[in-house]
N, C-alpha and C positions, 0 to 999 in steps of 0.2 A: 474370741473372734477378733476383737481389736488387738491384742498381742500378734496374733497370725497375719494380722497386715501392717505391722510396725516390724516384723519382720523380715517380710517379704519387698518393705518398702527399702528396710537397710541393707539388704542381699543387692538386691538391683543399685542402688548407690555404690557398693564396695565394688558388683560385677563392673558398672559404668569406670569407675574410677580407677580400675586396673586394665583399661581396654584403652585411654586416652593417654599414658605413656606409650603403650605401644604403638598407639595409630600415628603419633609425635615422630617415635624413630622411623616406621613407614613410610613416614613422604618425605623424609629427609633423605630416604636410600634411591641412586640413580635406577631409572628401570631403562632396562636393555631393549634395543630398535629390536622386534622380530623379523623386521624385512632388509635386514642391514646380511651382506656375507657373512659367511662363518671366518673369514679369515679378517675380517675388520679392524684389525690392529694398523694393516697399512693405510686407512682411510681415517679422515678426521672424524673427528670426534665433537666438537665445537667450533663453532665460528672462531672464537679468542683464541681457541689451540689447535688452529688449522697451521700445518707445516706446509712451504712450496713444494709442490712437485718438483721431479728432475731437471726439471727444464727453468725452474724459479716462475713458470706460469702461474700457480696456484695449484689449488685441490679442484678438481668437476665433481660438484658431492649432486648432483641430480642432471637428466637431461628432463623439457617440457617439452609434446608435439601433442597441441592443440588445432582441429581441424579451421580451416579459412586463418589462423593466423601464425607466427613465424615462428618455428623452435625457439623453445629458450636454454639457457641454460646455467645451473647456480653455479656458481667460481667462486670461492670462501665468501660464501655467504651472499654473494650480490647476483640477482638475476641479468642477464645480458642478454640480446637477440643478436641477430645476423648486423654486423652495420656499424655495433656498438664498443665503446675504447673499454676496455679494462686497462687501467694504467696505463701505459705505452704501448699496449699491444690492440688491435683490432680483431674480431671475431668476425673469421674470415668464412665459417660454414658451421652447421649444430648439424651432428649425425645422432644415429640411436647412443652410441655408445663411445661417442666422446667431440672435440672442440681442435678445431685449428684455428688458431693466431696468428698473426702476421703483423708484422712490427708496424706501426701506424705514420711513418714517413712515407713506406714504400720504396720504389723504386727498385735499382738493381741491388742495394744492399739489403734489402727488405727481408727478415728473419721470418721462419714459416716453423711454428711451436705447435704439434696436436697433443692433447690431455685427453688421458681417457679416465673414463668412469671406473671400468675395474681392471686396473695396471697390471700386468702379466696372467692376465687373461685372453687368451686367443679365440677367436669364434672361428670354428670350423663349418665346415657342410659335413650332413651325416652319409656313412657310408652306405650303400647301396647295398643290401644283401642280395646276392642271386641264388636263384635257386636252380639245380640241376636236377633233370629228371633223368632217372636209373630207368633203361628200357631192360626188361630181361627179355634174353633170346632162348627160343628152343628149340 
């Protein structure tokens, strides 16, 4: 009997012991956003390897619309509302699906930059199926 659990105790030591390299490599391995596009290569990726947009605005990696108070919206990394400077540029409006800027002097040379969330994506309206009805005659 005491053999049967000096065994059973080194079984569980050796199973433990080969389960803790691999839990080691486990959380060393990046786990992929499920809620990110499937095309996500042109979106960043991290704050530190966030690339400007076209326009050298930044990245829009989220919009916020919280009820009673103002859109937000993440721009590499930093949350902004309606009002607020990103570098040189003001946040001129937050829509569902992306950000307009406008150069924070104003005036008549005042640049106007929108960032969208997901860049050559177009939102359409859905088409309308109609139905016809076949009258037969006799």
């Amino acid at each position: 009997m005491a053999v049967a659990v000096i065994r059973l105790a080194a079984l569980r030591t050796a199973v433990l012991a080969a389960l803790v390299p691999a839990h080691g490599v486990l959380a060393q391995t990046a786990l992929l956003d499920p809620t990110r596009p499937a095309n996500s290569a042109m979106y960043a990726t991290t704050v530190a390897g966030v690339e400007p947009g076209p326009s050298g605005a930044g990245v829009l990696q989220s919009v916020l619309h919280v009820p009673g108070r103002k859109p937000r919206a993440l721009i590499d990394g930093q949350w902004l509302e309606q009002g607020q400077l990103f570098g040189d540029l003001r946040v001129a409006k937050v829509t569902g699906n992306s950000v307009i800027l406008v150069s924070a002097g104003g005036g008549k040379e005042a640049t106007r930059q929108e960032i969208m969330l997901t860049p050559g994506i177009q939102k359409a309206r859905p088409v309308k199926k109609t139905t016809q009805r076949v009258v037969e005659t006799k």
